[in-house]
C-alpha positions in Angstrom: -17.7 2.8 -1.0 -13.7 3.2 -0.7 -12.1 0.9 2.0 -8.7 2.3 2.9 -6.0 -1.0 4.0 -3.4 0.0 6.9 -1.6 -2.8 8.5 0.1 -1.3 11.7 2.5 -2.6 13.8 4.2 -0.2 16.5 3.1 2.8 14.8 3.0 4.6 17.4 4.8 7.6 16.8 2.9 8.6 13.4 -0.8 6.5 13.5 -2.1 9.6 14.4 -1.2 11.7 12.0 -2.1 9.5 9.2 -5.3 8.5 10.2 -6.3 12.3 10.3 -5.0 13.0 7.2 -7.2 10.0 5.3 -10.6 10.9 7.6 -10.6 13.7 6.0 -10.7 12.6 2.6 -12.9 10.1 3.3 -17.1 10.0 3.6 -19.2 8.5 6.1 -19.7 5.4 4.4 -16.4 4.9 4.0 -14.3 2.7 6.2 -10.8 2.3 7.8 -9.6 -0.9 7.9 -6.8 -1.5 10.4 -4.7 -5.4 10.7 -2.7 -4.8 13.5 0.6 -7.4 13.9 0.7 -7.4 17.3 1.5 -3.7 18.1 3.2 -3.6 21.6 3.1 -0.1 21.9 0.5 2.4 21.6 -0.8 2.4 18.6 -4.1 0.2 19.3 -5.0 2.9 22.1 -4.5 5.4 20.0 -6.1 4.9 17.3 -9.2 4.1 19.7 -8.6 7.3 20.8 -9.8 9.0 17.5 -13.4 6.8 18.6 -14.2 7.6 14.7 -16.7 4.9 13.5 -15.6 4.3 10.2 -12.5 2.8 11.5 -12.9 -1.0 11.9 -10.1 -2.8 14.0 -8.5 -6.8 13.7 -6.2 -7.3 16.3 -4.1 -10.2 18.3 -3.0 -11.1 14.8 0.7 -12.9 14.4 1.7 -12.7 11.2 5.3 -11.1 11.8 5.1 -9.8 8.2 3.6 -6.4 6.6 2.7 -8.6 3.6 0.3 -11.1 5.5 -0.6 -8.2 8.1 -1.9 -6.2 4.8 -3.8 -9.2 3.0 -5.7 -9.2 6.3 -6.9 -6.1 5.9 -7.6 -6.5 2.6 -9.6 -9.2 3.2 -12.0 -7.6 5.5 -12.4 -4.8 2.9 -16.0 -4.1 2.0 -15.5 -1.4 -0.5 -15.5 -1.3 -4.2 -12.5 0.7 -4.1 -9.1 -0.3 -2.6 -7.0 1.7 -1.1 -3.5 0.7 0.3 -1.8 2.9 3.3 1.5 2.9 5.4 0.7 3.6 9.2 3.5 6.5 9.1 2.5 8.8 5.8 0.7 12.0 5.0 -2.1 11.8 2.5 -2.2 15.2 0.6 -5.9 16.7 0.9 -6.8 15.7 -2.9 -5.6 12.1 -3.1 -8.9 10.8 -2.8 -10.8 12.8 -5.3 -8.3 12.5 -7.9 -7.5 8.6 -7.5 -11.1 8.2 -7.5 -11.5 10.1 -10.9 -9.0 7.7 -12.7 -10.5 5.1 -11.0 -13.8 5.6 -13.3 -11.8 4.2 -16.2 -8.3 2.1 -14.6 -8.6 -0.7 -12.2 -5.6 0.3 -11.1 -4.1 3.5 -10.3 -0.5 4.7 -8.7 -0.1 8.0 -8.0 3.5 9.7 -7.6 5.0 10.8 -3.8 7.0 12.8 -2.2 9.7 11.3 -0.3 10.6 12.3 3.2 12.1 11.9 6.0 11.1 11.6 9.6 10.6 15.4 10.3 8.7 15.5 6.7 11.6 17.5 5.2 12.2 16.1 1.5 14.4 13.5 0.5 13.4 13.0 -3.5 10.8 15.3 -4.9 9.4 12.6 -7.1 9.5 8.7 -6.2 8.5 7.8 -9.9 11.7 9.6 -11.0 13.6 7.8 -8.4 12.6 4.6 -9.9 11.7 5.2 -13.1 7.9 4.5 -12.4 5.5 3.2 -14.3 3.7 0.2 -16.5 4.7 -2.7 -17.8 4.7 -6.2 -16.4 8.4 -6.8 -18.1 9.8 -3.8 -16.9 8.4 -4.5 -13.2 9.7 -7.7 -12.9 12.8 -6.5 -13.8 12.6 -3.6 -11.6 9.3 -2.7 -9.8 8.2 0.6 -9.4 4.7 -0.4 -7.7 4.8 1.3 -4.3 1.4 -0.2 -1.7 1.0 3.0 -0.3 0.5 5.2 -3.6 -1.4 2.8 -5.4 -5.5 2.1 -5.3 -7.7 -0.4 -6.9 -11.2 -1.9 -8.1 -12.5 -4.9 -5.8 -12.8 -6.7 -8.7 -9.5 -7.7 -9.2 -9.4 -9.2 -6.0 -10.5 -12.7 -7.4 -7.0 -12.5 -8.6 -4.8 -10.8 -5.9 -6.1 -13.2 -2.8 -5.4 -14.9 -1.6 -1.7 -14.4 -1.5 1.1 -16.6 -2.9 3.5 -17.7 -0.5 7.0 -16.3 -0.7 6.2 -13.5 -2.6 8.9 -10.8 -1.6 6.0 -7.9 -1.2 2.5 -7.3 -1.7 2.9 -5.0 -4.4 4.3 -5.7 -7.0 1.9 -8.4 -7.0 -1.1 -6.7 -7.0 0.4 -4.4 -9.6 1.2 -7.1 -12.2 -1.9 -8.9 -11.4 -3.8 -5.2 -12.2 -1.8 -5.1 -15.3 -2.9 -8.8 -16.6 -6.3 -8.6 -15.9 -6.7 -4.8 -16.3 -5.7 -1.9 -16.4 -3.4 -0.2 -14.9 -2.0 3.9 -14.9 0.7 5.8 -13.0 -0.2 9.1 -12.7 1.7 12.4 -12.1 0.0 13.9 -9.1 1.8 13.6 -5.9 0.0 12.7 -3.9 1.6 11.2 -0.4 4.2 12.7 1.6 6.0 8.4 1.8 8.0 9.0 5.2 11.5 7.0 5.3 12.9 6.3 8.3 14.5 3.6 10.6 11.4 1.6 11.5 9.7 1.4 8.1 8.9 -2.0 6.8 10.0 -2.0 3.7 13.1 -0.5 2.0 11.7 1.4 -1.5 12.6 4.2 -1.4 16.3 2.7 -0.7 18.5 0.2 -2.4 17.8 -3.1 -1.5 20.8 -5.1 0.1 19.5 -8.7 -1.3 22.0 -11.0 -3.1 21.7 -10.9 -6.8 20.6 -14.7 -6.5 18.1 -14.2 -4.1 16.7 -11.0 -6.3 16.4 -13.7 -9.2 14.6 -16.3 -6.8 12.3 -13.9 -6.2 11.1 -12.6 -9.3 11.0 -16.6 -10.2 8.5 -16.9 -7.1 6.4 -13.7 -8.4 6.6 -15.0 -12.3 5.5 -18.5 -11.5 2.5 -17.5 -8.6 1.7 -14.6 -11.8 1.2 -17.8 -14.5 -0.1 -20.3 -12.5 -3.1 -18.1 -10.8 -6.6 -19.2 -12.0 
């Protein structure tokens, strides 16, 4: 069973669009699991709209942050397999199918994207080459290359990823290096997301980040510490 994570919050203008792209992928047993912060727009109705039963709702939440929105979801997961979704991409139609097939052997597995922007006109051809993606937990302190919405994983690991440390800057790059000390982990080639930048996303990833170089450091000391310290 696959369990697909999407925390939403005013998603409104895409929601659609993204959830079409993943049902399609996706079987019957498979679910949808949506943590919405709070939305105040339409993104609740519509994505009752789609009245598609493998898509399981948690609303009136108030976590005013994506990385507490998406343990949520996480946490209501019932799948074996993990995986992690904006509210405002495109899958490609073979995301599934291939992810699952690494999956077999890696606990974890990060496919490459396509950036683009609002209108889905590309902005980088390749996120891994933008960021020089791939393993290493070294290498992903220093720099991470983990991206949520490219990335899947075994429910196994979850021992380990949840509950969440506090302060962490995002969820990913924890669940990366957490998949790459108890596991294993594998970026792979395929793009296969169209990862839409625009002036509402959450996080900045694709961009350079505008955080002091002390409070970068703090926060690779909060990941490094919450990383040796988890039982």
């Amino acid at each position: 069973m696959i369990s697909v994570c999407i925390p939403t919050y005013n998603g409104e203008k895409y929601i659609y669009d993204q959830l079409i792209s993943i049902l399609s992928q996706i079987s019957d047993c498979d679910e949808i699991i949506i943590s919405d912060d709070s939305s105040t727009d339409n993104t609740l109705s519509i994505i009752r709209g789609i009245d598609d039963p493998r898509i399981h709702i948690y609303s009136d939440n108030h976590f005013h942050s994506p990385v507490y929105n998406i343990e949520n979801a996480i946490r209501h997961a019932n799948g074996e397999y993990i995986f992690l979704s904006d509210q405002d991409d495109i899958w490609i139609d073979n995301k599934v199918s291939i992810m699952m097939s690494y999956l077999k052997e890696y606990d974890c597995v990060v496919s490459d994207a396509i950036v683009v922007d609002s209108n889905l006109t590309t902005i980088y051809p390749s996120f891994f080459k933008l960021r020089n993606s791939g393993v290493g937990i070294l290498k992903n302190i220093i720099k991470n290359s983990y991206v949520g919405c490219c990335m899947a994983f075994r429910s196994s690991l979850l021992t380990k990823i949840i509950p969440f440390p506090r302060n962490i800057p995002m969820h990913d790059i924890w669940i990366g290096l957490n998949a790459e000390k108890y596991g294993k982990s594998i970026f792979i080639d395929d793009r296969l997301i169209m990862y839409r930048r625009h002036s509402n996303n959450a996080s900045v990833t694709a961009e350079k980040s505008n955080n002091s170089l002390f409070r970068k450091m703090k926060m690779r000391l909060y990941i490094v510490r919450a990383l040796i310290f988890r039982k």
